[in-house]
C-alpha positions in Angstrom: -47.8 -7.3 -0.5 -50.5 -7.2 2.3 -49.4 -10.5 4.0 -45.3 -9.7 3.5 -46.7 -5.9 5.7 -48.7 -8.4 8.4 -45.3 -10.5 9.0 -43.3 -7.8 9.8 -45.8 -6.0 11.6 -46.0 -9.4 13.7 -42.2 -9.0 14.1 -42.0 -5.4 15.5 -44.7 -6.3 17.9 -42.5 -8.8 19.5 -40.9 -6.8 22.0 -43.6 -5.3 23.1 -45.6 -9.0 23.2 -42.6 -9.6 26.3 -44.3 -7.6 28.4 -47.3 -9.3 30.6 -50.7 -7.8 29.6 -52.4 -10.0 31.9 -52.6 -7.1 34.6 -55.7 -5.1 34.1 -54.1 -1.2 33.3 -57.2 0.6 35.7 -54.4 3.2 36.6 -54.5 3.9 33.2 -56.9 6.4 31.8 -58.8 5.7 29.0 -56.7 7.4 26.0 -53.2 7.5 27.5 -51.2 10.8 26.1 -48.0 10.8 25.6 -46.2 14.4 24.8 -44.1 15.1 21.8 -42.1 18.4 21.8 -39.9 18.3 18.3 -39.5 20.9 15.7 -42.3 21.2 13.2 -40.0 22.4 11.0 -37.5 20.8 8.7 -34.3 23.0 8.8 -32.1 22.5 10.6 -33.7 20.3 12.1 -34.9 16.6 11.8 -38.1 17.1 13.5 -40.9 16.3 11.0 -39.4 13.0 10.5 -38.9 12.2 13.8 -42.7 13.0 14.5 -43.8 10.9 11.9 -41.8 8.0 13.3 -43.1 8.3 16.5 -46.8 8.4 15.0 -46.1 5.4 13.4 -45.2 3.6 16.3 -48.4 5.2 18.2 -50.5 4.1 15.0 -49.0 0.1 15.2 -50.0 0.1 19.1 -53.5 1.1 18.4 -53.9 -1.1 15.4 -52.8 -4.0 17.5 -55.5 -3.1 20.4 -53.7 -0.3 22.6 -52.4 -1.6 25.5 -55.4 -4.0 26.8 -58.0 -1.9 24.7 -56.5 1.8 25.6 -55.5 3.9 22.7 -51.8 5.8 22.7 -52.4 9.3 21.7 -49.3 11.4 20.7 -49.8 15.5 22.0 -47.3 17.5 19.9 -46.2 20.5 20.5 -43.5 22.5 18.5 -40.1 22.4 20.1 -39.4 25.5 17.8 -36.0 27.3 17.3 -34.4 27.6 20.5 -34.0 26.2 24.3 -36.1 28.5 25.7 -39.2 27.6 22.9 -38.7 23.5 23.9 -38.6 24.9 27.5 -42.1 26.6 26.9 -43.2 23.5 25.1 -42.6 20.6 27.7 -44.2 23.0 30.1 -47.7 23.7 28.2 -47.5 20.1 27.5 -47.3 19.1 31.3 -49.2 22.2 33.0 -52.5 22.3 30.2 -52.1 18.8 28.7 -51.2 16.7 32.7 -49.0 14.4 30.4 -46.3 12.3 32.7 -44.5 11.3 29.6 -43.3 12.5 26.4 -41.0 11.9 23.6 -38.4 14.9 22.6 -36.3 16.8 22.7 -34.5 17.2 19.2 -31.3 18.6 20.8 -28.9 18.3 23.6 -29.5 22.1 24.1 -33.3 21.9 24.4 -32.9 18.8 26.5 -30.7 21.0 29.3 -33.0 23.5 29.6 -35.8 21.1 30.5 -34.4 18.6 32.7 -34.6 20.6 36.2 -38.1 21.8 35.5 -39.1 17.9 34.5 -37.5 16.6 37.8 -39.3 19.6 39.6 -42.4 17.8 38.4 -41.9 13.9 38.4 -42.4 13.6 34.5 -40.2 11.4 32.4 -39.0 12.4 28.8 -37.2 9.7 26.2 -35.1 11.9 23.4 -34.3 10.3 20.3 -31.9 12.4 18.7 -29.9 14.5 21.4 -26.8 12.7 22.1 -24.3 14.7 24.4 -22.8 13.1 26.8 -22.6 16.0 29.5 -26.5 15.2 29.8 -25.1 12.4 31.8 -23.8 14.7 34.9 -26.9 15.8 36.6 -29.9 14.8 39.5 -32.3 15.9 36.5 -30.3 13.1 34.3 -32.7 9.8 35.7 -35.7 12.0 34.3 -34.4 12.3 30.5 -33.6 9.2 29.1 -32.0 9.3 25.2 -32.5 5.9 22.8 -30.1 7.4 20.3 -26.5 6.6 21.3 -24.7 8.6 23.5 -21.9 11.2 21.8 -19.0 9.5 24.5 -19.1 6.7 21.9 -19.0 8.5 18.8 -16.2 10.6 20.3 -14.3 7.4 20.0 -15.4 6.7 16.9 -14.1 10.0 15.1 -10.6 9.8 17.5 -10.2 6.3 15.9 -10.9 7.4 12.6 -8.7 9.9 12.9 -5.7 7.6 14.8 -6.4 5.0 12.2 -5.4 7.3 9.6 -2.2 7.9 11.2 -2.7 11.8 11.1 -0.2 13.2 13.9 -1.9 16.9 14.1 -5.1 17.6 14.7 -7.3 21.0 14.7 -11.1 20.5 16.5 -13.5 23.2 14.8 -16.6 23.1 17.2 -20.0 24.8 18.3 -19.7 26.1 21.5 -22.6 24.0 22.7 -23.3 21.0 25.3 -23.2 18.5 21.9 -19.8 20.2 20.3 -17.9 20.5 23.5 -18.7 17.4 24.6 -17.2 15.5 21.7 -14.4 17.3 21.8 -13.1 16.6 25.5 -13.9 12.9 24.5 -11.7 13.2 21.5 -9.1 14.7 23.3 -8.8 12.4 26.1 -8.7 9.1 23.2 -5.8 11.4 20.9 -4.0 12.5 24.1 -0.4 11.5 23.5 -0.8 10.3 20.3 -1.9 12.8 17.9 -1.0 16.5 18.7 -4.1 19.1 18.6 -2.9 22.3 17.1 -5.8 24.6 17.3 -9.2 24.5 19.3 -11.6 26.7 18.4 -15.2 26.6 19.5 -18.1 28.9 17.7 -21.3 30.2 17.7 -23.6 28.2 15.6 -25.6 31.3 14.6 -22.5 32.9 13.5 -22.9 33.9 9.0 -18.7 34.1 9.0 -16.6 31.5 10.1 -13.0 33.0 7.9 -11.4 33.9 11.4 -11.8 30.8 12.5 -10.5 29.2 9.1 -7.5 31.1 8.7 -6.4 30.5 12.6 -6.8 26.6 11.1 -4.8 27.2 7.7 -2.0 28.7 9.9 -2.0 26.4 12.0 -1.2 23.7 9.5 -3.2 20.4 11.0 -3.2 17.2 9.0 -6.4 17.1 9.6 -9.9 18.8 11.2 -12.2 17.3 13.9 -15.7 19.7 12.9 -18.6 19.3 14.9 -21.6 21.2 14.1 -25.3 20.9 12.8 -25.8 21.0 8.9 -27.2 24.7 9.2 -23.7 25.9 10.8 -21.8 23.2 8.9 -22.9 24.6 5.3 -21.5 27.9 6.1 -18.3 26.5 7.3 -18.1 24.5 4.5 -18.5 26.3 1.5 -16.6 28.9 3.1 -13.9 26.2 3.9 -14.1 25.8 0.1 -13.6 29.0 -0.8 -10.3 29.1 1.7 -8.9 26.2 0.1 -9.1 23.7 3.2 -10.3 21.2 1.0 -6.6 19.9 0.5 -6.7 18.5 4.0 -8.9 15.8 5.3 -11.7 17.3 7.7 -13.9 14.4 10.2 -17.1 15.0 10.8 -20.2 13.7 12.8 -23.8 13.0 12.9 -25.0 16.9 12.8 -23.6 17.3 9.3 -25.3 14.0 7.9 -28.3 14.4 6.0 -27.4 18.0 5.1 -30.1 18.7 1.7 -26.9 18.6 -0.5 -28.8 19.7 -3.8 -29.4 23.2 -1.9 -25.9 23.8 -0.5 -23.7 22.7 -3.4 -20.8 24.8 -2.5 -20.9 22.5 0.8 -21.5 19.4 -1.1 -18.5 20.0 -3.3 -16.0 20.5 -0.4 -17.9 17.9 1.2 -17.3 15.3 -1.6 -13.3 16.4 -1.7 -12.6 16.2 2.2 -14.9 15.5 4.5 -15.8 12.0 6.4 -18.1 11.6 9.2 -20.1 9.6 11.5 -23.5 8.9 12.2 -25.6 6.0 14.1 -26.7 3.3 12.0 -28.8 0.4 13.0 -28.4 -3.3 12.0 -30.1 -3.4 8.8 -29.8 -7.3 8.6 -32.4 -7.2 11.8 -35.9 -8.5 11.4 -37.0 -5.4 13.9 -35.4 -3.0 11.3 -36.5 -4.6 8.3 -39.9 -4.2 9.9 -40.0 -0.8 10.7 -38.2 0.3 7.3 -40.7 -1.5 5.4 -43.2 -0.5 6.9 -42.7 3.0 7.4 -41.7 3.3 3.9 -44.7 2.3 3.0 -46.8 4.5 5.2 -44.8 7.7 3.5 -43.6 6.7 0.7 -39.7 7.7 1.8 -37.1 5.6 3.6 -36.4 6.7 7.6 -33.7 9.3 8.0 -31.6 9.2 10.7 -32.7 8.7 14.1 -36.1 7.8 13.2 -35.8 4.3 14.5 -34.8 5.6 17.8 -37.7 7.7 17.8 -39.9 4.6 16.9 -38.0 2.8 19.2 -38.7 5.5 22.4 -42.5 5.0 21.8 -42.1 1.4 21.7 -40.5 1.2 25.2 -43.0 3.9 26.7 -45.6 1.6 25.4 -44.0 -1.4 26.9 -42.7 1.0 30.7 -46.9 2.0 30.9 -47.9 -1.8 30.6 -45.0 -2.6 33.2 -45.8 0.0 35.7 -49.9 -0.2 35.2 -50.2 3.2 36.3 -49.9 7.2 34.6 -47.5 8.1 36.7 -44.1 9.6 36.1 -41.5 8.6 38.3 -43.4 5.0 38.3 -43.0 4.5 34.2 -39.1 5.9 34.6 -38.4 2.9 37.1 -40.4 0.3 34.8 -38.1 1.9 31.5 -35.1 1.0 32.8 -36.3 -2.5 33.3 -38.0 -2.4 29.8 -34.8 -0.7 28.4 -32.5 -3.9 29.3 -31.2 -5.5 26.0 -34.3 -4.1 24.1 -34.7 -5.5 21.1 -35.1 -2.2 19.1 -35.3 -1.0 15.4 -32.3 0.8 16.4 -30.4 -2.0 18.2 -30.4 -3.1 21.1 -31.0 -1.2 23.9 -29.8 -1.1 27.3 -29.8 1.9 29.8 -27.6 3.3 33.0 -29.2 5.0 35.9 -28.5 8.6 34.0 -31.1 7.2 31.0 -27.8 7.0 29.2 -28.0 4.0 26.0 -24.7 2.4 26.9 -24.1 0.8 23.4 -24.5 1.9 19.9 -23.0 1.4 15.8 -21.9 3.8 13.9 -21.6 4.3 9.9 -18.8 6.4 8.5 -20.2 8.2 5.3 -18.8 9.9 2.5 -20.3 12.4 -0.1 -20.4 11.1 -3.5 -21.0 12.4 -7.0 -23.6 9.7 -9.2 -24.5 11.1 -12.2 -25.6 15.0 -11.7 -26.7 14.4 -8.1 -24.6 14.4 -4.5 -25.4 11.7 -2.1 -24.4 10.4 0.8 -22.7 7.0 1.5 -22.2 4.7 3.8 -19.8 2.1 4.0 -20.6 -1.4 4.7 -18.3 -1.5 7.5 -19.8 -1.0 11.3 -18.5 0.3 13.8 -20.2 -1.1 17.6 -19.3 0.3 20.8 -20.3 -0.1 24.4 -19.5 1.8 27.4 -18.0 0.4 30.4 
C-alpha cells in the first residue's frame, strides 16, 4: 500500500518536476503564502472540499521539499455567503496578510466583485470552480484566471444535448446571475434556428416560490426545459416542479445542480430521477495524474473528490510551478509565468491551456442522471465524454 501511494505521488509531481529549479528563488520569502478565500461552509456550496484539495496539493509540495527548500503555506479566509463577504475576504487577505496570490473564488458572482479591486492591486487569483463565461469581458479578466472549464463550452454541451434529442421547443428556467445568464445566451446562439425557445425566464436564487415561474413554463408547453441554477435554488424548483407535474417533460440541467445531498431533498431527487439530465466537468479518469490525485486524496480523507476538486488541486499545482518560473513574490510577474505554466498542463483535471482573459480554453463534460439503487438516490454518470475546445 505504501509503495503503490509513493508511485503516484512520483506521478503527480511530474508536472511540476518540468519546471527548472536550478534558479535559486531569493525573491521568494522564506514561507511563501498563498490566499484561499472559499466558503467554510458546505451548503450550497462546495467550499470545504475544495479547501481540502487545495491543502492537499500545498501538503505534496512540502513533503517533496517546497520549492528549493521553501514551504507553500495556504491563508484561508471564509469567502462566506455573498459577493460582498468574498469581496471583504480577498481584501483582509491582501491588505493584513500582503499575499500576491490566492486560490478562490467559489463562484462567478464572488469572482466579479473582486476582479477590479485585484487589478487595482497587481495580485493574481486562480478560481477553481466559477465558470461563467462573461468573466471573460473585462481589463480585470488577465488578473483572474479559472482551471475549471469555462460555461461557453458547457453551453454547447446542454444545446447539443438538447438538439440531439431532437426536441423542437425549448423553455430556459435560469438565475438571474453572471453564471445563469451566461449559459443561456450561449444556448441560444447554438439552438438559434433550430429549436424554438418558448419561454425565458430568469430568477432570483434566494427566491422560496418558484410556481409563477412554473406555470408561465406549463403554459407554455416546451418539449423540454434548459434550468440553470445552484442545488440550493434548484431543490426548491424541483420539488416544487414535482408538485406541478413538470416531471412529464424532460428538463437539462448543469453543473450547479450536480452533487445536490439527494438523501435531504427527496422531493428533488424524485423529480430528479423522473426528468432531469445534466452536465458537469469530468476529468479523464484513465489518467495517471488523476489516478494519482484520487488515490491519494482518498486516502488522506477517506472520501473520493467531488467535483471540481481536481481543478482546485490543479490551481495550486500551477501557482507552485508560475512562483518557481517567475522566482519572485510578485503578482503581475507570477500571472505572466501562469500563462506559460498553463500551456498544455498536464493536470488532474486535464489538460490545461489558458487565453490572455485566464480563460481554460478546453474541457470534458459528463452527462449524469439520478438513479434509484436499492433505498438510496445517486448520481450517474455515463461512460460517454464529451471534450470541447474553444476556437
Amino acid at each position: 500500500m505504501k509503495t503503490a501511494y509513493l508511485t503516484l505521488t512520483m506521478v503527480a509531481a511530474l508536472a511540476l518536476c518540468s519546471i527548472p529549479a536550478c534558479a535559486p528563488q531569493q525573491d521568494l520569502p522564506a514561507e511563501i503564502p498563498i490566499g484561499c478565500v472559499l466558503p467554510l461552509t458546505s451548503a450550497p456550496a462546495a467550499g470545504p472540499n475544495l479547501i481540502k484539495a487545495a491543502q492537499f496539493a500545498v501538503d505534496e509540495i512540502n513533503g517533496r521539499g517546497g520549492l528549493d527548500g521553501k514551504n507553500l503555506r495556504l491563508v484561508i479566509e471564509d469567502q462566506g455567503p455573498s459577493a460582498a463577504t468574498a469581496l471583504y475576504a480577498v481584501h483582509k487577505l491582501v491588505e493584513e496578510q500582503k499575499v500576491q496570490v490566492m486560490v478562490g473564488c467559489e463562484n462567478s458572482e464572488a469572482v466579479m466583485a473582486a476582479g477590479p479591486y485585484l487589478e487595482s492591486k497587481g495580485v493574481l487569483l486562480i478560481s477553481p470552480s466559477a465558470t461563467s463565461s462573461a468573466l471573460s469581458g473585462y481589463s480585470w479578466s488577465r488578473w483572474t484566471y479559472r482551471t475549471c472549464p469555462s460555461d461557453s463550452l458547457q453551453g454547447v454541451v446542454v444545446s447539443r444535448l438538447i438538439k440531439d434529442k431532437g426536441y423542437g421547443k425549448v423553455a430556459m428556467l435560469v438565475q438571474d446571475t453572471v453564471y445563469g445568464r451566461g449559459i443561456e445566451a450561449m444556448a441560444r446562439d447554438y439552438l438559434k434556428g433550430d429549436v424554438e425557445v418558448v419561454a425565458s425566464l430568469a430568477y432570483d436564487p434566494a427566491k422560496l416560490s418558484y410556481l409563477s415561474e412554473l406555470n408561465t413554463i406549463k403554459e407554455a408547453g416546451p418539449d423540454c426545459v434548459l434550468h440553470v441554477g445552484l442545488f440550493a435554488d434548484g431543490s426548491i424548483v424541483y420539488a416544487q416542479a414535482l408538485k406541478a407535474g413538470l416531471d412529464d417533460i424532460s428538463w437539462i440541467t448543469v453543473d450547479g445542480s450536480y452533487d445536490m445531498p439527494l438523501d435531504k431533498y427527496l422531493d428533488a431527487a424524485r423529480f430528479m430521477e423522473k426528468a432531469v439530465t445534466g452536465t458537469v466537468p469530468a476529468p479523464d479518469e484513465k489518467s495517471a495524474v488523476y489516478k494519482a490525485f484520487a488515490y491519494n486524496f482518498e486516502n488522506a480523507y477517506q472520501f473520493a473528490p467531488t467535483v471540481y476538486c481536481d481543478s482546485a488541486y490543479d490551481s495550486i499545482n500551477l501557482i507552485a510551478l508560475a512562483l518557481q518560473k517567475a522566482n519572485t513574490y510578485k503578482g503581475g510577474a507570477i500571472r505572466d509565468a501562469l500563462l506559460a505554466a498553463g500551456n498544455n498542463y498536464p493536470g488532474a483535471s486535464g489538460s490545461i491551456t489558458f487565453n490572455s482573459s485566464g480563460e481554460r480554453i478546453a474541457g470534458s463534460y459528463g452527462v449524469w442522471r439520478v438513479v434509484v439503487k436499492g433505498t438510496q438516490y445517486e448520481y450517474s454518470i455515463s461512460d460517454d465524454i464529451i471534450s470541447l475546445s474553444k476556437p
